[in-house]
CHARMM internal coordinates of N, CA and C (Angstrom, degrees):
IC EDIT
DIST 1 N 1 CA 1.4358
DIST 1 CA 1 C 1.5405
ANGL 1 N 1 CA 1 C 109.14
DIST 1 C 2 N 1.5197
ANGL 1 CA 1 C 2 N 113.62
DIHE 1 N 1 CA 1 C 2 N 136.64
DIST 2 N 2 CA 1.4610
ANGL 1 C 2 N 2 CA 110.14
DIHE 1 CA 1 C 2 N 2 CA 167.89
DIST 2 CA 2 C 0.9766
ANGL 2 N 2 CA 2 C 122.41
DIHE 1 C 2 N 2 CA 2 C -74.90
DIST 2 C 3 N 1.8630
ANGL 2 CA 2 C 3 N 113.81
DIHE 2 N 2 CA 2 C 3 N 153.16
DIST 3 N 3 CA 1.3616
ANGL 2 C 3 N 3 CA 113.79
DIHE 2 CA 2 C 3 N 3 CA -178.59
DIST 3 CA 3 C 1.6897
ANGL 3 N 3 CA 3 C 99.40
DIHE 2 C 3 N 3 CA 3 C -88.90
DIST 3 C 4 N 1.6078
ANGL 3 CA 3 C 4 N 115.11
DIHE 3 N 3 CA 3 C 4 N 151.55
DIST 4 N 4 CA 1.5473
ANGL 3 C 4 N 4 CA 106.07
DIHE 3 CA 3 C 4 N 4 CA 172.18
DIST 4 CA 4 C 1.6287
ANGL 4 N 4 CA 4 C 105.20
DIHE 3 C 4 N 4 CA 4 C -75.33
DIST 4 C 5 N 1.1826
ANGL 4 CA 4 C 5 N 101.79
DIHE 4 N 4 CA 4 C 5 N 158.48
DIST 5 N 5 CA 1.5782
ANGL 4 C 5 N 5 CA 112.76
DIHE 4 CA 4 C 5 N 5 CA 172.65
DIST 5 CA 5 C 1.4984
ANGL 5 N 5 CA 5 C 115.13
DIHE 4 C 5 N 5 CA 5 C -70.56
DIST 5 C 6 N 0.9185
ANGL 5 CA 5 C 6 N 97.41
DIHE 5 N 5 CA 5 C 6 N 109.78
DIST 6 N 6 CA 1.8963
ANGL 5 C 6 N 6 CA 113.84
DIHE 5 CA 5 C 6 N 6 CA 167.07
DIST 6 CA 6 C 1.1682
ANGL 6 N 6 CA 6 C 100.21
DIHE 5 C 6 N 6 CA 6 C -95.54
DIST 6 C 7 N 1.8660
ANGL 6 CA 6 C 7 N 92.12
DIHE 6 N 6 CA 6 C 7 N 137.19
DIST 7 N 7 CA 1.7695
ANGL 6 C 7 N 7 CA 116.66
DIHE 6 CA 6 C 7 N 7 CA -174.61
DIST 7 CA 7 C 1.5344
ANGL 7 N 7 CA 7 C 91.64
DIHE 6 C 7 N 7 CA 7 C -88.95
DIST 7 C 8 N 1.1864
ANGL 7 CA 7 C 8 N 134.60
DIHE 7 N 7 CA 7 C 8 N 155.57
DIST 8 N 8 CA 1.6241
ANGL 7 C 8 N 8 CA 142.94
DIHE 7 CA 7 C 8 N 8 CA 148.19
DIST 8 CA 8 C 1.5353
ANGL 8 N 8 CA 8 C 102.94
DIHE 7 C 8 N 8 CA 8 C -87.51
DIST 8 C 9 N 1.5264
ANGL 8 CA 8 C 9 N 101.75
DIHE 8 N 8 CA 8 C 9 N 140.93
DIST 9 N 9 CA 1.5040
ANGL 8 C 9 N 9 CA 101.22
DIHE 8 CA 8 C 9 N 9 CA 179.88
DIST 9 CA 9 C 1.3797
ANGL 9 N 9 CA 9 C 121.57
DIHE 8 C 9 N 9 CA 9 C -75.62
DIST 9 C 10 N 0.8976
ANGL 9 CA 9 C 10 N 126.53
DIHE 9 N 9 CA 9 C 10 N 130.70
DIST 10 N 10 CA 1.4754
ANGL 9 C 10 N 10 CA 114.38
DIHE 9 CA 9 C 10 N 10 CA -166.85
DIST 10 CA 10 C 1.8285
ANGL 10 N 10 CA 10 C 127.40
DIHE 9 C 10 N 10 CA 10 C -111.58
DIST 10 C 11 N 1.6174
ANGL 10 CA 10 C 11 N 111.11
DIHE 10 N 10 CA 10 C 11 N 82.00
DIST 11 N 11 CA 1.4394
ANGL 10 C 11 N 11 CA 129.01
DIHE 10 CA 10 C 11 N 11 CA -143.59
DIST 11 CA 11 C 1.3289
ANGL 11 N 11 CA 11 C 100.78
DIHE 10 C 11 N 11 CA 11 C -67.10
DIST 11 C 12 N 1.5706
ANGL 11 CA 11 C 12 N 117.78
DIHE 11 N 11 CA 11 C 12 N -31.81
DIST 12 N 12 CA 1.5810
ANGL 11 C 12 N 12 CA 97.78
DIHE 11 CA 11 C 12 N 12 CA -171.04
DIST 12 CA 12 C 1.7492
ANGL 12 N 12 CA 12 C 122.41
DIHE 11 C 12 N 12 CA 12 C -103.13
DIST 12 C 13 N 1.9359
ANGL 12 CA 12 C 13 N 91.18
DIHE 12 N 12 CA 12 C 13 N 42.22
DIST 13 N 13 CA 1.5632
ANGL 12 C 13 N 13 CA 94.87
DIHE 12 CA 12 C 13 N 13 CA -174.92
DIST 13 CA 13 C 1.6562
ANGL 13 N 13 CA 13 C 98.31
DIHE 12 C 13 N 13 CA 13 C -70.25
DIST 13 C 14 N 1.2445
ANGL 13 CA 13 C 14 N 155.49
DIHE 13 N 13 CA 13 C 14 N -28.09
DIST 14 N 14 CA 1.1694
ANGL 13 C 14 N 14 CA 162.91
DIHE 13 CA 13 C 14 N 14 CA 173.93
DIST 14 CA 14 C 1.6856
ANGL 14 N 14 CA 14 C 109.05
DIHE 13 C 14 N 14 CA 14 C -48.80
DIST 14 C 15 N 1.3725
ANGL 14 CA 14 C 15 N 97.90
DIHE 14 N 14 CA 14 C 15 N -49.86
DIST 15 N 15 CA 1.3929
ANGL 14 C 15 N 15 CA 95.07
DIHE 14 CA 14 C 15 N 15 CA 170.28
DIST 15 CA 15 C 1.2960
ANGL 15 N 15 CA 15 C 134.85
DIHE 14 C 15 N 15 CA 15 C -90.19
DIST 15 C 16 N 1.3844
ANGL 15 CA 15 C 16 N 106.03
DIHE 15 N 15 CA 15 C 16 N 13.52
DIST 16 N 16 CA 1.9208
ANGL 15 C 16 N 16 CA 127.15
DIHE 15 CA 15 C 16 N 16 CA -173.58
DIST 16 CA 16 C 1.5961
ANGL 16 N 16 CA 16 C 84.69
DIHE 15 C 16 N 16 CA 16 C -104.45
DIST 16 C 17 N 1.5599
ANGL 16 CA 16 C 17 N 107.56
DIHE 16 N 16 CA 16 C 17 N -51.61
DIST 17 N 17 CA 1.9824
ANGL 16 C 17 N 17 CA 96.74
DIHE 16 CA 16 C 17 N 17 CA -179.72
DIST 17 CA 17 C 0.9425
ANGL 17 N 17 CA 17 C 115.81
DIHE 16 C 17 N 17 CA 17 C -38.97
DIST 17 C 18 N 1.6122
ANGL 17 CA 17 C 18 N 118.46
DIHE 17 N 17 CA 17 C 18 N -62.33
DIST 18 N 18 CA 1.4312
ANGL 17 C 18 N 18 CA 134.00
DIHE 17 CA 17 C 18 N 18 CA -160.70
DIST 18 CA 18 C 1.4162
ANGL 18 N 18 CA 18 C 106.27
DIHE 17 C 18 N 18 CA 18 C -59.16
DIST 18 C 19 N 1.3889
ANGL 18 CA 18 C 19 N 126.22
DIHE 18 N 18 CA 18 C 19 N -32.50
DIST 19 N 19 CA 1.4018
ANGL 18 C 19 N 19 CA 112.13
DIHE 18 CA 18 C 19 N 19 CA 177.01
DIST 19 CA 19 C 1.4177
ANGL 19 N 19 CA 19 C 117.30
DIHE 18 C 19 N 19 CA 19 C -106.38
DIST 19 C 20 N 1.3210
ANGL 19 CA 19 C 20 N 112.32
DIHE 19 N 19 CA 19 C 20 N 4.90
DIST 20 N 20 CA 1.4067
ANGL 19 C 20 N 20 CA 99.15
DIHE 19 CA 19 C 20 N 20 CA 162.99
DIST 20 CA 20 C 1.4752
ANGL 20 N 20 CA 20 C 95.58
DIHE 19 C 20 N 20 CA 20 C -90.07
DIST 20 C 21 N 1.0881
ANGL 20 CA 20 C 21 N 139.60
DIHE 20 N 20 CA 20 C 21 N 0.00
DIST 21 N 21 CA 1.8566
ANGL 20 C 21 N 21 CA 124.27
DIHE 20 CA 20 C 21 N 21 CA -172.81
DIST 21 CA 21 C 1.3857
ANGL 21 N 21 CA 21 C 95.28
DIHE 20 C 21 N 21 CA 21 C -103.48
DIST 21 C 22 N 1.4514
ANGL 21 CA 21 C 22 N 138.92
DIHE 21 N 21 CA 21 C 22 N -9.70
DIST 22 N 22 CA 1.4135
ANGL 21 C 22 N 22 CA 140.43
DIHE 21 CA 21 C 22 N 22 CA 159.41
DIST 22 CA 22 C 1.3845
ANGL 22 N 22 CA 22 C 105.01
DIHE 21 C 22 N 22 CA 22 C -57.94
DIST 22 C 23 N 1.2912
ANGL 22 CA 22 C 23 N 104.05
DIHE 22 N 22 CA 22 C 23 N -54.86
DIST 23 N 23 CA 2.0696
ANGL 22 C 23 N 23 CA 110.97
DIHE 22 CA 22 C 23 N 23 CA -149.18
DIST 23 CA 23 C 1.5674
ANGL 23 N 23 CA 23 C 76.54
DIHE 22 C 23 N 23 CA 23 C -80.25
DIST 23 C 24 N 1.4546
ANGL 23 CA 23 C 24 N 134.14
DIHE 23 N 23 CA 23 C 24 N -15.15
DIST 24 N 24 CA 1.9692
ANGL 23 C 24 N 24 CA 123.00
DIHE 23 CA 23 C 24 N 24 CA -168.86
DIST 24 CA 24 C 1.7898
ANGL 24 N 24 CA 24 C 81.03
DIHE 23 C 24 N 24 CA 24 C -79.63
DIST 24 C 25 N 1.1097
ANGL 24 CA 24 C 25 N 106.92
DIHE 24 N 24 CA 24 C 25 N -61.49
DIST 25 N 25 CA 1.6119
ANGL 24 C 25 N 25 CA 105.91
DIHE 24 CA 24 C 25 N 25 CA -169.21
DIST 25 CA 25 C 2.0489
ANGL 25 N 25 CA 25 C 121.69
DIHE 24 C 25 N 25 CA 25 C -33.53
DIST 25 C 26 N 1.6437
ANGL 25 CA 25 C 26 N 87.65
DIHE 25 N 25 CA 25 C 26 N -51.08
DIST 26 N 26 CA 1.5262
ANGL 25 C 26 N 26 CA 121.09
DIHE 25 CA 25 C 26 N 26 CA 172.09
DIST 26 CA 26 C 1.6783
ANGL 26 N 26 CA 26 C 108.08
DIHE 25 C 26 N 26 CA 26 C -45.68
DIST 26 C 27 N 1.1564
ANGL 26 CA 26 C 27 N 95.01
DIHE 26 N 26 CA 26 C 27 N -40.65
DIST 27 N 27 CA 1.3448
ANGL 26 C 27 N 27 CA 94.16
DIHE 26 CA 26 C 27 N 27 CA -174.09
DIST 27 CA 27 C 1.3037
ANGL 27 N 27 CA 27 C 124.68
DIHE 26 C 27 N 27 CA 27 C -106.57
DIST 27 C 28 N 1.3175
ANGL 27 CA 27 C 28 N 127.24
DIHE 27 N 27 CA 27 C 28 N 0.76
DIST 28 N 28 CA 1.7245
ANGL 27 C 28 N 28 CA 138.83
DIHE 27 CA 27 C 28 N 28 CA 143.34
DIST 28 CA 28 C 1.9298
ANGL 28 N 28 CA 28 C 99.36
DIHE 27 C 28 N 28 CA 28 C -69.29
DIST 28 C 29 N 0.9118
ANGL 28 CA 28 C 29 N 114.28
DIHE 28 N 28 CA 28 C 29 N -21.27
DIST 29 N 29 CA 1.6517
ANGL 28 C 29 N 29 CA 94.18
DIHE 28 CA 28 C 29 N 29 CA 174.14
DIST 29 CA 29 C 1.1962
ANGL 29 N 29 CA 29 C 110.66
DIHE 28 C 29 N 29 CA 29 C -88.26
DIST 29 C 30 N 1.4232
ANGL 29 CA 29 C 30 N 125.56
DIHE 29 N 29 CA 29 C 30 N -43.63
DIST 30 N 30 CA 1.5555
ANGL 29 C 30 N 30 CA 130.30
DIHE 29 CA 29 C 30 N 30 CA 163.80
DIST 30 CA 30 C 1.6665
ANGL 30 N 30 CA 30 C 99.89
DIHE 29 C 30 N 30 CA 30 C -21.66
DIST 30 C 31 N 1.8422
ANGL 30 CA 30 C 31 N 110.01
DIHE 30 N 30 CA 30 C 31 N -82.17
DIST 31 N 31 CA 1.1862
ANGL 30 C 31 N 31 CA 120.10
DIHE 30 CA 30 C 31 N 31 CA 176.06
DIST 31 CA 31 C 1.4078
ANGL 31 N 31 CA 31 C 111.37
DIHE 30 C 31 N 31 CA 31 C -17.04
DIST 31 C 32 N 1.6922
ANGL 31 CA 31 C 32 N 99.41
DIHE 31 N 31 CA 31 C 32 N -80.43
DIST 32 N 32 CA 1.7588
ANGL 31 C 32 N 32 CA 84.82
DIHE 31 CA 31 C 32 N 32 CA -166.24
DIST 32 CA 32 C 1.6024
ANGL 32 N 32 CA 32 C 130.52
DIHE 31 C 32 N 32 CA 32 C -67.57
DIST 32 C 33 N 1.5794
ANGL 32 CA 32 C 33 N 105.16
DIHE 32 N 32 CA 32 C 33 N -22.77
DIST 33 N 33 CA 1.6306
ANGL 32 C 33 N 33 CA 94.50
DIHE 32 CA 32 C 33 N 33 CA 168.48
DIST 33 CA 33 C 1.3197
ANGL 33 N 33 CA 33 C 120.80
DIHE 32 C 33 N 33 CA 33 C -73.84
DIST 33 C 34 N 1.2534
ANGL 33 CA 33 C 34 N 129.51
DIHE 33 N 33 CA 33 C 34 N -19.92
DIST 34 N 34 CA 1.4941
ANGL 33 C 34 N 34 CA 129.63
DIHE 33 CA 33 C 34 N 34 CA 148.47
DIST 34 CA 34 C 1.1264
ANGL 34 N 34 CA 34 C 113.89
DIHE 33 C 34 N 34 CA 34 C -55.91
DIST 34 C 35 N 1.3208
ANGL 34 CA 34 C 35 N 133.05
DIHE 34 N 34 CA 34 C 35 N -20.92
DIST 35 N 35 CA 1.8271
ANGL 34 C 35 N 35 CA 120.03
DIHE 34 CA 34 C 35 N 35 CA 160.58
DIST 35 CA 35 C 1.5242
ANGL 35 N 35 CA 35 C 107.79
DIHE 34 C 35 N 35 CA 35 C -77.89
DIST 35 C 36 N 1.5535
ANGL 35 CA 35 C 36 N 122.54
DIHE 35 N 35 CA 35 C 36 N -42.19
DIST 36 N 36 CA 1.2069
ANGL 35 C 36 N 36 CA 95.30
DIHE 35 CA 35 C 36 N 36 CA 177.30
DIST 36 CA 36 C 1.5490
ANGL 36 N 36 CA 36 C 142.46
DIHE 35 C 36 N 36 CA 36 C -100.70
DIST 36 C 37 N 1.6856
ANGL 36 CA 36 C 37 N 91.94
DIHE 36 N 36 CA 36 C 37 N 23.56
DIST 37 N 37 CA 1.6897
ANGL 36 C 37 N 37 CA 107.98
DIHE 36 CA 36 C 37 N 37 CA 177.62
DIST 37 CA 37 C 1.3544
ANGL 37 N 37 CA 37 C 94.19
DIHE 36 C 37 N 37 CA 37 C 114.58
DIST 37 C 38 N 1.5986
ANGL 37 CA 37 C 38 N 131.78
DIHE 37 N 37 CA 37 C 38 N -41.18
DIST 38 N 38 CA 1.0269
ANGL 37 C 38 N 38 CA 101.86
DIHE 37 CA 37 C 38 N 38 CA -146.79
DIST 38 CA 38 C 1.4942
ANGL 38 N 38 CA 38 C 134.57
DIHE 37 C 38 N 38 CA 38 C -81.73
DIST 38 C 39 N 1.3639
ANGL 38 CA 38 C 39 N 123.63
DIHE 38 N 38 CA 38 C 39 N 97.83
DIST 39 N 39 CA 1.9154
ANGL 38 C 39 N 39 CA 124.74
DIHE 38 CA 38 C 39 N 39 CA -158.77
DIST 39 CA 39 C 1.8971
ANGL 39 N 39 CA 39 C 94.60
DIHE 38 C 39 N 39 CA 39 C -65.58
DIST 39 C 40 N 1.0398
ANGL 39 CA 39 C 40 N 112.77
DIHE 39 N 39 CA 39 C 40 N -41.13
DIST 40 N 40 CA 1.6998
ANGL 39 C 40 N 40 CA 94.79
DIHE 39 CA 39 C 40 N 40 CA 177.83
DIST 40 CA 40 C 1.5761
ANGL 40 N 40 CA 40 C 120.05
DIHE 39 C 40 N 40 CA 40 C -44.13
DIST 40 C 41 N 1.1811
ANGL 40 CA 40 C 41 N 89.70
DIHE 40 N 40 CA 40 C 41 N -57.09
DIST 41 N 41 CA 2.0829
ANGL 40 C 41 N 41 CA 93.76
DIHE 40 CA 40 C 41 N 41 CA 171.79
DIST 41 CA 41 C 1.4563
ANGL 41 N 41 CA 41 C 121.25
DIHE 40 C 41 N 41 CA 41 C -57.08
DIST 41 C 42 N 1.5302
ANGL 41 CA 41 C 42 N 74.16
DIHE 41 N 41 CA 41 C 42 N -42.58
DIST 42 N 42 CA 2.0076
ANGL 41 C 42 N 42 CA 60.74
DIHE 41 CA 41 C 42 N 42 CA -169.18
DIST 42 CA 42 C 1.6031
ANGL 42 N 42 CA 42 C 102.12
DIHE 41 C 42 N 42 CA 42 C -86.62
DIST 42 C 43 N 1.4399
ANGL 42 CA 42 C 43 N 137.54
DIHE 42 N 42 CA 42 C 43 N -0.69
DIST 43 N 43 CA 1.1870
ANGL 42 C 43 N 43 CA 113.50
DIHE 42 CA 42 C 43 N 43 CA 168.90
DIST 43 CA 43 C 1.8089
ANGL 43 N 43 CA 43 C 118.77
DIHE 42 C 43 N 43 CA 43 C -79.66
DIST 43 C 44 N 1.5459
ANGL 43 CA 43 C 44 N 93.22
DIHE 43 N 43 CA 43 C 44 N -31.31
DIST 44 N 44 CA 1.9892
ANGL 43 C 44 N 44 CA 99.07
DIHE 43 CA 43 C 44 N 44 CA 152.88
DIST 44 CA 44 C 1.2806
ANGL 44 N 44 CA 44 C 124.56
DIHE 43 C 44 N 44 CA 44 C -60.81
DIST 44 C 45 N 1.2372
ANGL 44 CA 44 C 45 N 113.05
DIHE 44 N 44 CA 44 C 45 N -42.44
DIST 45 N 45 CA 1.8656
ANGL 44 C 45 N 45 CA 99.35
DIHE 44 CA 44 C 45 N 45 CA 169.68
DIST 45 CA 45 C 1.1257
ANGL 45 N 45 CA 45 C 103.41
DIHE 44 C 45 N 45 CA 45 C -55.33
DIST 45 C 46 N 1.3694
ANGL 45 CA 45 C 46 N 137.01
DIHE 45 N 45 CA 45 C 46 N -63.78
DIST 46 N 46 CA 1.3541
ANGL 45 C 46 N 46 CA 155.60
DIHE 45 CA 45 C 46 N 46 CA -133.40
DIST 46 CA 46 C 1.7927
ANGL 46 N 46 CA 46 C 99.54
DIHE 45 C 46 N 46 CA 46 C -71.07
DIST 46 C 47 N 1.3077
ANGL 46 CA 46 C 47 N 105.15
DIHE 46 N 46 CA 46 C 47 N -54.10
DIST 47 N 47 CA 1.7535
ANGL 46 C 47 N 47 CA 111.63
DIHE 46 CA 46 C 47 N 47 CA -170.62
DIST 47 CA 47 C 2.0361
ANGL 47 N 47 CA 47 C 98.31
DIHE 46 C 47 N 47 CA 47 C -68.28
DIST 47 C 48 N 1.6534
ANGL 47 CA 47 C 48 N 104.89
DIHE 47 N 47 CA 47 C 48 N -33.53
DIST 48 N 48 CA 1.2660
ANGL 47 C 48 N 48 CA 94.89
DIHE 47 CA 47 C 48 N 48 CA -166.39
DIST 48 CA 48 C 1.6934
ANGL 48 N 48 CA 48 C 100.03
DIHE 47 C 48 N 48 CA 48 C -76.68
DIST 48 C 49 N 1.7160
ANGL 48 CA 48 C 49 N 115.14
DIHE 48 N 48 CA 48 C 49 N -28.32
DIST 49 N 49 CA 1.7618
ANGL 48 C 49 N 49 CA 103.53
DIHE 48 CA 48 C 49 N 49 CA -178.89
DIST 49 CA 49 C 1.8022
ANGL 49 N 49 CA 49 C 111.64
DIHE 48 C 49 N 49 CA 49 C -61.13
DIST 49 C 50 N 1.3212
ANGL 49 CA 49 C 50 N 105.61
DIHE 49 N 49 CA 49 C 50 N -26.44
DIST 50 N 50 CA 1.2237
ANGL 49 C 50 N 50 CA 113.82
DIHE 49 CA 49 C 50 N 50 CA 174.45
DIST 50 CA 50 C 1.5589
ANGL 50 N 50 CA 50 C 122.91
DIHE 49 C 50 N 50 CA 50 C -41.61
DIST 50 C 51 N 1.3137
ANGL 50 CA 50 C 51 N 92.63
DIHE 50 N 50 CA 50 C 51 N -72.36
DIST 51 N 51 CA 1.5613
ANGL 50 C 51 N 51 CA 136.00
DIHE 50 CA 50 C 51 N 51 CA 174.01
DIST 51 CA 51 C 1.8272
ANGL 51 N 51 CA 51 C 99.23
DIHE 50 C 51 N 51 CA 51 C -27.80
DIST 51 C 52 N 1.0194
ANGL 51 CA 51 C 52 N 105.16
DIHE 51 N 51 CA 51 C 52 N -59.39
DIST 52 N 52 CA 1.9368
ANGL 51 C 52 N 52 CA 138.12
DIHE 51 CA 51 C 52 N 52 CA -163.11
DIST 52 CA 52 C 1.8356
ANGL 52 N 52 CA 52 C 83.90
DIHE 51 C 52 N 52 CA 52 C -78.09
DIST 52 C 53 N 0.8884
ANGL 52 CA 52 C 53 N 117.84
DIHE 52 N 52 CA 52 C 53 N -67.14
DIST 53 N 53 CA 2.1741
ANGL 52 C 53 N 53 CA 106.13
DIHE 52 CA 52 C 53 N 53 CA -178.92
DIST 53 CA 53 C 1.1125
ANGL 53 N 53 CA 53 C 104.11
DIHE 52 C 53 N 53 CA 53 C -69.87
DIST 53 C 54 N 0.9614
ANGL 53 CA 53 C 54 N 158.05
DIHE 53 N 53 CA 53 C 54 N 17.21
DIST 54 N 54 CA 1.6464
ANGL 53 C 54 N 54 CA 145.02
DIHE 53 CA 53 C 54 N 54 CA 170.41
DIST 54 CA 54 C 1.5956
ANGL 54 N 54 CA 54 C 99.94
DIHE 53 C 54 N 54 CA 54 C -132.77
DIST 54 C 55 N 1.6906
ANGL 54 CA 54 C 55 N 121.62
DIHE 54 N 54 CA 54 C 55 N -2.86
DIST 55 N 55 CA 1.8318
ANGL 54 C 55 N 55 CA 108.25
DIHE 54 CA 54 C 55 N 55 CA 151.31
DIST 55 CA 55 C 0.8697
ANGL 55 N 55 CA 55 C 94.63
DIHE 54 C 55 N 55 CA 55 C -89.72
DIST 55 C 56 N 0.9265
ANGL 55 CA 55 C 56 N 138.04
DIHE 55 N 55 CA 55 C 56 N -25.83
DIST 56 N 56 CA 2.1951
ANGL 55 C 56 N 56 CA 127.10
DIHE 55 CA 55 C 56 N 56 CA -165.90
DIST 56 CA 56 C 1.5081
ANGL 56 N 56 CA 56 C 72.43
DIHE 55 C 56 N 56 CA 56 C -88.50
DIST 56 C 57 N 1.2570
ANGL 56 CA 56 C 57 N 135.08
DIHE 56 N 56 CA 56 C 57 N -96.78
DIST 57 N 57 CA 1.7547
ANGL 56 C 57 N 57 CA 111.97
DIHE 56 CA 56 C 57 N 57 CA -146.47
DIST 57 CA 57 C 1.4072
ANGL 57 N 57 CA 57 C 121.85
DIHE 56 C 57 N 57 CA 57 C -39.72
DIST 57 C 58 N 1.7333
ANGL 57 CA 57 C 58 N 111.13
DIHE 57 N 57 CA 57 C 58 N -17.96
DIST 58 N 58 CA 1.4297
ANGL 57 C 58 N 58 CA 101.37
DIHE 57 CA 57 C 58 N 58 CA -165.43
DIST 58 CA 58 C 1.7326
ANGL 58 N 58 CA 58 C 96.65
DIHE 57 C 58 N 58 CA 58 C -86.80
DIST 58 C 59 N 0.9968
ANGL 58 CA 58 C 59 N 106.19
DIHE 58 N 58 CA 58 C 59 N -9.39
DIST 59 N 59 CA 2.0435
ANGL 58 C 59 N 59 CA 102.21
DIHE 58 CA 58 C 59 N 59 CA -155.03
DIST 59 CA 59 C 2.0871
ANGL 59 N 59 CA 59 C 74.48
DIHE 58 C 59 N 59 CA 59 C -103.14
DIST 59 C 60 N 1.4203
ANGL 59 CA 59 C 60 N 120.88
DIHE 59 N 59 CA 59 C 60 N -29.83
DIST 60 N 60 CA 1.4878
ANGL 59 C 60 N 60 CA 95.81
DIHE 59 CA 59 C 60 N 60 CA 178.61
DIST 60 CA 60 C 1.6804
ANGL 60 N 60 CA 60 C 122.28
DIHE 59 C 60 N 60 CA 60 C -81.62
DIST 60 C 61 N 1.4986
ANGL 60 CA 60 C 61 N 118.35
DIHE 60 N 60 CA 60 C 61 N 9.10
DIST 61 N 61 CA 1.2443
ANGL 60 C 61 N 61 CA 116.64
DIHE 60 CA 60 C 61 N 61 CA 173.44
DIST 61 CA 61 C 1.5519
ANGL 61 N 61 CA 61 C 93.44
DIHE 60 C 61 N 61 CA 61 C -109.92
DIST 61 C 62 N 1.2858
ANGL 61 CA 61 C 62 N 142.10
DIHE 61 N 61 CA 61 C 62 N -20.22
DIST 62 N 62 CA 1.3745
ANGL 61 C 62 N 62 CA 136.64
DIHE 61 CA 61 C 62 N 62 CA 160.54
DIST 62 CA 62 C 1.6649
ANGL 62 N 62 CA 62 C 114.20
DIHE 61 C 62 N 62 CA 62 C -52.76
DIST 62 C 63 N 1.0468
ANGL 62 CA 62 C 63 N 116.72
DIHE 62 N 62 CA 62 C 63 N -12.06
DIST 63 N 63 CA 1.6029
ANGL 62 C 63 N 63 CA 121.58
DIHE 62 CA 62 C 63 N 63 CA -136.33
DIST 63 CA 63 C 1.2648
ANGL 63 N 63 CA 63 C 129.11
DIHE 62 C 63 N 63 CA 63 C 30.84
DIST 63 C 64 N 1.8130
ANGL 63 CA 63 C 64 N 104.78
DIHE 63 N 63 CA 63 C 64 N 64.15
DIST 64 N 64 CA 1.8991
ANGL 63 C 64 N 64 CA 106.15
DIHE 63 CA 63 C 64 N 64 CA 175.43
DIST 64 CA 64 C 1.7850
ANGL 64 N 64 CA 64 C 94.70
DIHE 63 C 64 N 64 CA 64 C 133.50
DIST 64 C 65 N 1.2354
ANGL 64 CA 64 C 65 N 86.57
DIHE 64 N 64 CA 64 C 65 N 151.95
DIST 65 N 65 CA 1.5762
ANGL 64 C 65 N 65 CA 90.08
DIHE 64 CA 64 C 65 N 65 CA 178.90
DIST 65 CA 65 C 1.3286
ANGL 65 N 65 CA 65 C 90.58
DIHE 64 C 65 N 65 CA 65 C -120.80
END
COOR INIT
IC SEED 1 N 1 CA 1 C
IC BUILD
């Protein structure tokens, strides 16, 4: 007989939001210094939106950061 699928609760979805709405932020500055030329900024926004998806991926294969 199959077992039904049980969800695990998953506590550090709050803290997966919070950094994907950083790296969203991260990446409207990219945008605009790429409108106004500037590649220094936006390669610092860019490394820091980075930075911000790979703690949320790392804390979402931990379950939670």
């Amino acid at each position: 007989m199959k077992q039904p699928k049980t969800y695990r609760n998953f506590e550090g979805a709050a803290d997966l939001a919070q950094h994907a709405a950083r790296a969203s932020n991260y990446l409207k500055e990219v945008c605009a210094a790429c409108a106004v030329g500037d590649r220094t900024a936006a390669q610092r926004a860019l490394r820091q939106a980075i930075s911000e998806l790979e703690t949320a991926r790392a804390g979402l294969r931990l379950g939670g950061t």
